[in-house]
C-alpha positions in Angstrom: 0.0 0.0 0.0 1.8 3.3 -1.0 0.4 6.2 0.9 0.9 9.6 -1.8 0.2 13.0 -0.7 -1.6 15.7 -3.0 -1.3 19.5 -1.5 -2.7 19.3 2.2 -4.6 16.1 1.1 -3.2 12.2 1.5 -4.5 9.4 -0.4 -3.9 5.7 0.5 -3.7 4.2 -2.9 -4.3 0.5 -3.5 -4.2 0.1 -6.6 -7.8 -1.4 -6.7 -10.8 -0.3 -8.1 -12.8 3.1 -7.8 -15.5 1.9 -5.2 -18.4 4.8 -6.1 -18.5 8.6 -6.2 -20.7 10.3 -3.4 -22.9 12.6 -4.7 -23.7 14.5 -1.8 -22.5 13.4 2.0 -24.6 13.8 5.2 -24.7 13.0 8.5 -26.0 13.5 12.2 -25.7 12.7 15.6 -28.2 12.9 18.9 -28.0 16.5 18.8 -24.9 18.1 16.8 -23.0 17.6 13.5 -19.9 15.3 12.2 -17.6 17.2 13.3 -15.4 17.4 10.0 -16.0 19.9 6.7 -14.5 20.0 3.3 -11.2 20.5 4.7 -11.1 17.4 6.1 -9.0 14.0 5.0 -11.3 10.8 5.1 -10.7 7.0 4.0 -13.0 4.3 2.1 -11.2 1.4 3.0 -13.0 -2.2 3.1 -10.0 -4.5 2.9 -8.6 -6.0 5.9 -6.1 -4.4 8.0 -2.2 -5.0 9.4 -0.3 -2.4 11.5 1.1 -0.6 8.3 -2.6 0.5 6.9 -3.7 0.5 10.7 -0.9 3.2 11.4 -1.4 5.5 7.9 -5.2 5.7 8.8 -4.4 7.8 11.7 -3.1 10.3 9.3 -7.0 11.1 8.5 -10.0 13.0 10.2 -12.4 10.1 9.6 -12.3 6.6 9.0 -14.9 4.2 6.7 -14.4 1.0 7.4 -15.9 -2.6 6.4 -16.3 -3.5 10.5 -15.8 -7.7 9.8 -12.1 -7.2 8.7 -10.8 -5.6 11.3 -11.1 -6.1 15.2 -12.4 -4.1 18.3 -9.0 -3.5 18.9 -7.9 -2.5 16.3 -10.8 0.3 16.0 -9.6 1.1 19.6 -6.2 2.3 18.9 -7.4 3.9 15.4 -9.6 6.0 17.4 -6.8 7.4 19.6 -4.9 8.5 16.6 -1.2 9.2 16.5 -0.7 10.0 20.1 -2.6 7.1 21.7 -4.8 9.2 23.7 -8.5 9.6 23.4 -10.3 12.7 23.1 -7.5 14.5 21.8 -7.9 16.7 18.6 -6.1 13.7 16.1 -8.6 11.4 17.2 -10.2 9.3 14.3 -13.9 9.0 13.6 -14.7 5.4 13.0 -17.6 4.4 10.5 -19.1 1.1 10.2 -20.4 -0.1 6.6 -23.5 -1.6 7.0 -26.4 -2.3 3.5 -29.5 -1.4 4.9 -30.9 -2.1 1.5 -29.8 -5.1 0.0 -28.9 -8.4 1.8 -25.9 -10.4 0.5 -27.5 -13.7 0.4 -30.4 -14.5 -1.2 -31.2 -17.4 0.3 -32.4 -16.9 3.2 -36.0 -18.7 4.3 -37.0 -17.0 7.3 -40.9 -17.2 7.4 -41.3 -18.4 4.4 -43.5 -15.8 3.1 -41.4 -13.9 1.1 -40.6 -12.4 -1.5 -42.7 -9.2 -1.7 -43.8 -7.1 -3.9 -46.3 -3.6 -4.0 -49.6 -4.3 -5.3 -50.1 -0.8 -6.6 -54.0 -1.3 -7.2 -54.2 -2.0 -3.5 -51.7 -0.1 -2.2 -50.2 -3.1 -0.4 -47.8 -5.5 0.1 -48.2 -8.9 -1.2 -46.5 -11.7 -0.4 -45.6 -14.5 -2.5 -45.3 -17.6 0.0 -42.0 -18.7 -2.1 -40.1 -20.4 0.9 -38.0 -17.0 1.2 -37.5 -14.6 4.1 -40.5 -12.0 3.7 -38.0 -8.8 3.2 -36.7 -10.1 -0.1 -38.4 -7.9 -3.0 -39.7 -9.4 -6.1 -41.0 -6.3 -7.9 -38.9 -6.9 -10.7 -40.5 -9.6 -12.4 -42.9 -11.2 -10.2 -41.5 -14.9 -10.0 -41.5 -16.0 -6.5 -38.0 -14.9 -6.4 -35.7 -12.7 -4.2 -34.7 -9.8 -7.4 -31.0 -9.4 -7.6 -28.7 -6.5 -7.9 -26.8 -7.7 -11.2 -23.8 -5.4 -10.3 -23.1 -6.7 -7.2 -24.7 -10.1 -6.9 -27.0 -8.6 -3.8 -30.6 -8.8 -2.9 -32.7 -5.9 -2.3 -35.2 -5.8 0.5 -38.0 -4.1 2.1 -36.7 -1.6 4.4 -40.0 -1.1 6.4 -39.9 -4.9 6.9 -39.9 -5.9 10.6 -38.1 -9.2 10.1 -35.2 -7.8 8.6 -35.2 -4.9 10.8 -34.6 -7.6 13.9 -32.0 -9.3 11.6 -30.0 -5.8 10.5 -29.8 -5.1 14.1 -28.9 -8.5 15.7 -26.7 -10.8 13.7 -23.4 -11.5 14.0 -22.4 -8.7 11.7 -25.2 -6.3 12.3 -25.8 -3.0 13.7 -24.9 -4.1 17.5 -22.0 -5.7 16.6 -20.8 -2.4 14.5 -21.9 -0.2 17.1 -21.7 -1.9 20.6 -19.4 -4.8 20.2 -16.8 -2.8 18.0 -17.9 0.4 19.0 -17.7 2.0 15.6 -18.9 5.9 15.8 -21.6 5.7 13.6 -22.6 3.7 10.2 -22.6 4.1 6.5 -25.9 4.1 5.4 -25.1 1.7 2.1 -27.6 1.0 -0.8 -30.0 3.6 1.0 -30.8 3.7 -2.6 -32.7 0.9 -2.8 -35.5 3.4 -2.5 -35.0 5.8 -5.1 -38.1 7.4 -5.9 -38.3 8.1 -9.0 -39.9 6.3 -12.0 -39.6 3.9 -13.4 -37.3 2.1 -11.0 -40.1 -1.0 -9.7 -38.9 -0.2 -5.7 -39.7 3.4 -5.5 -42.5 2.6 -3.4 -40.3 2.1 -0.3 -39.1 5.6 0.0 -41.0 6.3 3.2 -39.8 3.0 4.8 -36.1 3.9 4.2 -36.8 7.6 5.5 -38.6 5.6 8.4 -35.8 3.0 8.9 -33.1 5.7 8.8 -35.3 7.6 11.8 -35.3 3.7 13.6 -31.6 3.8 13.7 -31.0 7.4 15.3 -33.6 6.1 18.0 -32.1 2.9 19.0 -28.4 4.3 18.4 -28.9 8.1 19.4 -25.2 8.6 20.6 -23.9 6.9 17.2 -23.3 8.9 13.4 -25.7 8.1 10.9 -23.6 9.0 7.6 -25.7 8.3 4.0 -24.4 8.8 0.7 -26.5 10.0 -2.3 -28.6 11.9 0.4 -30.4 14.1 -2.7 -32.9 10.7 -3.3 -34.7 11.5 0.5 -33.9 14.6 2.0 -37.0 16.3 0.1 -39.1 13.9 1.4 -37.3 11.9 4.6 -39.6 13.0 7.8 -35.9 12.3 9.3 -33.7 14.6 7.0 -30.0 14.1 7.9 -28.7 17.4 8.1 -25.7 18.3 5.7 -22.4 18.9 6.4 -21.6 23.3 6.0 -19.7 23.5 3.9 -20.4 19.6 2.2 -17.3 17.2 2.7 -18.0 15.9 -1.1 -17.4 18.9 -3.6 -17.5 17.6 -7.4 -14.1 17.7 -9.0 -12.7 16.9 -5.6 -12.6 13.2 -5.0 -11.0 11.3 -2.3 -10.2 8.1 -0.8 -13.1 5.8 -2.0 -11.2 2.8 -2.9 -12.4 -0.6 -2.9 -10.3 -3.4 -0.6 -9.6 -6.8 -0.8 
């Protein structure tokens, strides 16, 4: 890993792929802002970690992270920054990646009522008793099966969908294991987009679950950052807007460490 430096700004390069862009960058806590602007460094990293990467990502203001590759510990001493100590100002702001959208298995029976999809001459959700867990969607093409995201071999789900909710929160790599266990700072909000509202895209009827699932999370986790990327798809219409970062963190032209690991 070679770690370059471009004016005030250092980049850990990996040589691996560009991950995504953020479009716009938001976040909040119980009752004040991330405390970084546009003149701060952050990292993208999800590959897994040794002392060399663990030592160069004290060098920046906040951290992204994939929380199963690396351990509590290791988050510990990130946190402290260079000098070791905590609450210091070169202290690190740890993020968890978590998909609140998608699910990386598809195979997953549950209940056995799903998978879902909106009956929009009812106005409801109808479930299609395939042998799947009910949060898998199958708006796509209505064939009893969970609908795939065919860039990244995901499954996207019903984010107002209790069951999933439960399983986000308490598996062995969800939200409490992120937050409590590993005691990340906050999460990244990952294929929030799932929801996109506009047409024609077959799941746009789940904006106002995300919005609600996104106000879920700040109420069970009020001390934790909620940090969501392409923030422009529910902002207008999220009863829990995240508020933006003054000046934003992502300006267009100006792109950062969002490198995928492996």
């Amino acid at each position: 890993m070679q770690l370059k430096s471009q004016g005030p700004k250092r980049h850990m390069q990996t040589g691996l792929t560009l991950l995504f862009l953020l479009s716009s960058f938001t976040a909040a806590l119980a009752s004040s802002r991330l405390p970084i602007d546009s003149s701060s460094d952050y990292l993208c990293y999800y590959g897994s970690w040794d002392n060399d990467k663990l030592f160069r990502a004290k060098d920046f203001d906040l951290v992204i992270l994939e929380p199963s590759n690396i351990s509590a510990a290791q988050i510990a001493e990130m946190k402290k920054g260079h000098d070791g100590l905590a609450g210091t100002p070169d202290d690190v702001i740890v993020i968890g990646y978590v998909s609140i959208g998608e699910d990386h298995q598809g195979g997953r029976t549950g209940d056995g009522r799903g998978p879902c999809y909106w009956d929009w001459g009812s106005s409801s959700v109808v479930y299609t008793n395939g042998g799947y867990a009910s949060w898998y969607l199958d708006d796509a093409n209505h064939d009893k099966k969970p609908d795939m995201n065919g860039s990244w071999g995901s499954y996207y789900v019903n984010a107002g969908d209790s069951s999933w909710r439960a399983f986000l929160k308490s598996s062995p790599t969800g939200t409490d294991n992120i937050l409590r266990t590993k005691n990340c700072d906050g999460l990244f909000l990952d294929t929030i987009d799932t929801a996109s509202p506009w047409s024609p895209w077959p799941y746009r009827w789940m904006v106002v679950a995300m919005s609600d699932m996104v106000g879920w999370l700040h109420t069970i986790y009020p001390d934790k950052y909620l940090v969501q990327p392409r923030a422009l798809l529910f902002r207008p219409r999220s009863r829990h807007c995240l508020r933006p970062l003054d000046p934003p963190l992502y300006r267009r032209g100006d792109v950062r460490i969002l490198l995928q690991g492996g």
